[in-house]
C-alpha positions as CSV (number, residue, x, y, z in Angstrom):
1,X,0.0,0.0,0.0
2,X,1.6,3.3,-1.0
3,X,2.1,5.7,2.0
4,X,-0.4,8.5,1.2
5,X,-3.0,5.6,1.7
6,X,-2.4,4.3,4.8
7,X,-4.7,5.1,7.3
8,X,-3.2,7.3,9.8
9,X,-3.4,6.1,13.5
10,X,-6.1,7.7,15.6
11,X,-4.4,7.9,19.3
12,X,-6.2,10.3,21.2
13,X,-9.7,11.9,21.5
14,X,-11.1,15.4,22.4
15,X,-14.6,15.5,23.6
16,X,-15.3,18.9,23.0
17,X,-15.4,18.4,19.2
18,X,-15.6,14.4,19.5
19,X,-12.9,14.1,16.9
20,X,-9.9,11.4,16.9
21,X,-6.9,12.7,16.4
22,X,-3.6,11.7,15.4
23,X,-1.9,14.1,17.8
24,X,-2.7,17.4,19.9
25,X,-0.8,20.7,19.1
26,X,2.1,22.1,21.2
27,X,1.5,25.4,23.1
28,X,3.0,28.2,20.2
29,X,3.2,31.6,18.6
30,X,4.4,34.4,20.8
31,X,3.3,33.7,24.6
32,X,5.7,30.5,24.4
33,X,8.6,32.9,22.6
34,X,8.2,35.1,25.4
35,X,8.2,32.5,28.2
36,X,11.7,31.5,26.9
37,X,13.3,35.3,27.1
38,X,12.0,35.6,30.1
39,X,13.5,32.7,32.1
40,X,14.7,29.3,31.2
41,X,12.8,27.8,33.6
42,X,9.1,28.7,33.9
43,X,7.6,28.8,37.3
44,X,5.2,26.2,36.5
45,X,7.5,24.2,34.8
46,X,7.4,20.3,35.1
47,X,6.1,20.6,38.7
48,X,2.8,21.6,37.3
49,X,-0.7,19.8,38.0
50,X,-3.2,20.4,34.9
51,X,-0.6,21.5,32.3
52,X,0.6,20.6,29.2
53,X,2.2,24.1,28.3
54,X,5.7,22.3,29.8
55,X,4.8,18.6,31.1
56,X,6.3,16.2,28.7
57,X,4.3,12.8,29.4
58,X,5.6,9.8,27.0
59,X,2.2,9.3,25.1
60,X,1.7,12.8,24.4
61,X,4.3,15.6,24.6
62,X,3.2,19.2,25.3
63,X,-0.2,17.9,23.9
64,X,-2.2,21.6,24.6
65,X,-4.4,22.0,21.7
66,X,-7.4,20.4,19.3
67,X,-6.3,20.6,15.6
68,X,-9.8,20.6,14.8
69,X,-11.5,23.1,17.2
70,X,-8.6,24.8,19.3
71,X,-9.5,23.2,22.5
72,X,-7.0,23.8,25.2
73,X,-6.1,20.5,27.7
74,X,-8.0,21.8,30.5
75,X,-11.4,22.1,28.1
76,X,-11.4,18.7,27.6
77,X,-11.0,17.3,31.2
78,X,-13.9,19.5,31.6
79,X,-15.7,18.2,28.9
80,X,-14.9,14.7,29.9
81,X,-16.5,15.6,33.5
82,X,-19.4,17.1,32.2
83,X,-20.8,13.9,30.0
84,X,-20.3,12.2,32.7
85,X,-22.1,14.2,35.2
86,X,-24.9,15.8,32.7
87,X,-25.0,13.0,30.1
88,X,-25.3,13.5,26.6
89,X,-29.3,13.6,26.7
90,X,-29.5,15.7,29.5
91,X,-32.3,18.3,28.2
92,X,-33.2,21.3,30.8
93,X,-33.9,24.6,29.8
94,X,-34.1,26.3,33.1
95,X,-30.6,24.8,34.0
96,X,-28.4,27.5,34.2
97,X,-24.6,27.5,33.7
98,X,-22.5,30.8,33.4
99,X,-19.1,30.4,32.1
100,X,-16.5,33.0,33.0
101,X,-13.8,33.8,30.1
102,X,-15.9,32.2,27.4
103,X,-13.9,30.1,25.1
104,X,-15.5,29.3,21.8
105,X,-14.9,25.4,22.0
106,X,-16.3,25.0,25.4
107,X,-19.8,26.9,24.1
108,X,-19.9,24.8,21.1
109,X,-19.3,21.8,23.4
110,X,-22.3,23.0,25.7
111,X,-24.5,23.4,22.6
112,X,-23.9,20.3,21.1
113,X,-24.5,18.1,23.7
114,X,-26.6,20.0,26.2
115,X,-30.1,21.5,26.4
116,X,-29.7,24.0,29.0
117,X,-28.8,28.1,29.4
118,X,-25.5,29.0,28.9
119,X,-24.7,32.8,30.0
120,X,-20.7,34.4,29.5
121,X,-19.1,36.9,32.0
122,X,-15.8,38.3,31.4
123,X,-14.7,41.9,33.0
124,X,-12.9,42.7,29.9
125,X,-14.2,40.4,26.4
126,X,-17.4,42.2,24.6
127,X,-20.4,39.8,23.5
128,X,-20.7,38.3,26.5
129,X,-24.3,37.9,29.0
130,X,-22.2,40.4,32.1
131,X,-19.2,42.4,31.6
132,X,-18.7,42.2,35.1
133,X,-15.9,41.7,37.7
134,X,-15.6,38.7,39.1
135,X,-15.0,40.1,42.9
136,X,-17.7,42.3,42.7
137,X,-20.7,41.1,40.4
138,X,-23.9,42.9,41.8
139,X,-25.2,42.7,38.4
140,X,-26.1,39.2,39.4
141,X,-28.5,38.0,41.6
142,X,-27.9,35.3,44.7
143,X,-28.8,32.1,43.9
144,X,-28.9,31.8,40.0
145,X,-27.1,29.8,38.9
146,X,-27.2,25.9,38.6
147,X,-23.8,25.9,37.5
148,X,-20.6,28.0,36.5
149,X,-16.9,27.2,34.8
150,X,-13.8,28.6,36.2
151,X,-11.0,27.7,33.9
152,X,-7.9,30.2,34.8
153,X,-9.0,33.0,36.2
154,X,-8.7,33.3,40.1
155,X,-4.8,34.2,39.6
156,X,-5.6,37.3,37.4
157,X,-7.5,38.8,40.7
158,X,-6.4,40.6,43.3
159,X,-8.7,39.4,45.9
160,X,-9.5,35.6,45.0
161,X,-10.9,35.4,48.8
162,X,-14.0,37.8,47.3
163,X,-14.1,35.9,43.9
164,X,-14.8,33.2,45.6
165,X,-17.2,34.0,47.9
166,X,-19.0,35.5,45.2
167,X,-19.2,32.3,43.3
168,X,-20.5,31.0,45.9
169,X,-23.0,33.2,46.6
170,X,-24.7,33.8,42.7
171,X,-24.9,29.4,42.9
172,X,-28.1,27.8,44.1
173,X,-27.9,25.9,46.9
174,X,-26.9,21.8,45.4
175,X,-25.4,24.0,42.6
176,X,-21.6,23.1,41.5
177,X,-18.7,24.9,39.9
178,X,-15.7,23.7,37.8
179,X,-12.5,25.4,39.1
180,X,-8.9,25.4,37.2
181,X,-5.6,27.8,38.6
182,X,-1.9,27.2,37.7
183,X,-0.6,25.1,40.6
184,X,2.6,23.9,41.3
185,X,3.1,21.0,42.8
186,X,6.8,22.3,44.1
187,X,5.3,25.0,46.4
188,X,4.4,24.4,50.0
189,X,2.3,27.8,49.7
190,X,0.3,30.0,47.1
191,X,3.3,32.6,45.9
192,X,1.3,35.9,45.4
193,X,2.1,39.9,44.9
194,X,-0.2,42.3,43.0
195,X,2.3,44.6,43.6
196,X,5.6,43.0,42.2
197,X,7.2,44.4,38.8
198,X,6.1,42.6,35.4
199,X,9.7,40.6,35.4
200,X,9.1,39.4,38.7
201,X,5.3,38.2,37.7
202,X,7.5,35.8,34.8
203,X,9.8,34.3,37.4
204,X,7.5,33.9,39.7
205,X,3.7,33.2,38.3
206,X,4.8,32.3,34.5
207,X,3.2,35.0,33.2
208,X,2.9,39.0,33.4
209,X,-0.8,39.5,34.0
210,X,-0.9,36.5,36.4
211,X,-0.3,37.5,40.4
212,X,0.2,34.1,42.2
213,X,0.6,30.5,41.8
214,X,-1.5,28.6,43.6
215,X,-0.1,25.7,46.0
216,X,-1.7,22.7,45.6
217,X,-3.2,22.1,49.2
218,X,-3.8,26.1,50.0
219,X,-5.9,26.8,46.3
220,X,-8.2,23.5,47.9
221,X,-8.5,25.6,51.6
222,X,-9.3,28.7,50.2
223,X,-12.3,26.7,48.2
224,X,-13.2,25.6,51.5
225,X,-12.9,28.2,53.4
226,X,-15.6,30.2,51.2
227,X,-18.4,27.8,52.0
228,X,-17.5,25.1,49.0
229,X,-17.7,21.1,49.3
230,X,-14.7,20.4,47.6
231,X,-13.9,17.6,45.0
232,X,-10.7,17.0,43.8
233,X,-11.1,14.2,40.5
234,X,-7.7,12.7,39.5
235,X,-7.2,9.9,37.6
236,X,-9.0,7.6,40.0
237,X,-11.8,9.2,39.2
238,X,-11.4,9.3,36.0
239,X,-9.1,6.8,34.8
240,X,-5.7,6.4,33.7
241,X,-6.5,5.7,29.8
242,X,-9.2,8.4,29.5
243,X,-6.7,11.1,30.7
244,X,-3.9,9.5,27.9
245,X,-6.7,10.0,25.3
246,X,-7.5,13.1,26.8
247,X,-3.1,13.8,25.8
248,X,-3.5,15.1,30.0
249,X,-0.3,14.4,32.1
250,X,-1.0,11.7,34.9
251,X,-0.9,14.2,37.2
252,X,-4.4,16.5,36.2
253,X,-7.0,17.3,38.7
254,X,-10.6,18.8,38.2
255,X,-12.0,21.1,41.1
256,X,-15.6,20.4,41.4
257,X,-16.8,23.1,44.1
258,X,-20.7,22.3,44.9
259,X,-22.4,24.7,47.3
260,X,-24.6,22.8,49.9
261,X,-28.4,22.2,49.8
């Protein structure tokens, strides 16, 4: 068989688009040229939970990205959470999830597979349901909604304390929330500095518009500490072989915060 008709292996899988791919796509373009002039060694580095941007697992190295509909590594553990808790037939239209910093796979995802209400907030992106800050949003009413995404966020904010307690308190009660930070699995505790120059935020948080990096077993108190039962899925919860087709390093954790009844 000549080689432009052999079929081409199909190793991994990305739920958000439900495509098989052959590979995912490495972290690029200029955010990854400026991580290397910055410092050789990115404070996330290998020590990293949820991360692809630097983990290199043997199955899929730096595997960040969907070569069919741009969804980051994080995206599709919360995809792969989501069928599993929702189900693919789950059909409500008075369930209400808000995602903060919309990304377009996720809301295709949610549309897809989902009958339900899914609202956007972002303080600074336009087209979404609030431009609002997450601290501070008295735009929105206690108790709304049924659900909400939190995929990177918390370490832009100067007070994550009052984020949090205001996820908290716009979720109905039995209402859950799907949290994601940077955490390094190096630190005993969260390294954070609004105040510190933009070279400093590099070295320390991996990026210049990031103010801490979270340590592993503070991020988890200060979900607590806001009111929150606290899950924390690893691959026992989900499995070994769904995170490799996921291309997730071993070592990824979802934060499922659900307020109490």
């Amino acid at each position: 068989m000549s080689e432009d008709k052999k079929e081409v292996s199909k190793n991994f899988f990305c739920p958000l688009c439900d495509s098989k791919v052959q590979s995912f796509v490495p972290l690029g373009g200029p955010l990854v040229n400026e991580y290397a002039k910055r410092t050789p060694a990115p404070a996330t580095g290998k020590s990293g939970e949820t991360i692809n941007r630097f983990v290199m697992e043997l199955f899929a190295p730096k595997a960040f990205s969907c070569p069919v509909c741009g969804g980051m590594d994080r995206e599709r553990l919360v995809a792969a959470y989501l069928l599993r808790r929702l189900g693919r037939n789950f059909k409500k239209p008075g369930f209400r999830l808000l995602e903060f910093a919309p990304r377009a796979a996720v809301g295709s995802f949610l549309k897809k597979h989902f009958v339900l209400r899914h609202e956007t907030a972002d303080m600074f992106m336009n087209g979404v349901t609030y431009k609002v800050n997450i601290s501070c949003m008295s735009e929105i009413e206690s108790e709304t909604y049924n659900a909400w995404i939190c995929l990177h966020v918390l370490e832009h904010v100067p007070s994550d304390h009052k984020a949090l307690k205001e996820l908290f308190r716009i979720l109905k009660p039995g209402g859950f929330g799907i949290l994601l930070v940077p955490i390094s699995l190096s630190l005993p505790m969260t390294d954070e500095d609004p105040d510190t120059s933009i070279t400093d935020r590099w070295r320390r948080f991996g990026q210049d518009d990031h103010i801490r990096l979270y340590a592993k077993a503070d991020f988890m108190q200060r979900i607590k500490d806001a009111g929150f039962i606290l899950y924390a899925l690893d691959k026992e919860y989900f499995g070994t072989i769904t995170l490799q087709l996921l291309g997730l390093p071993m070592t990824s954790v979802l934060y499922v915060a659900e307020r109490p009844s």
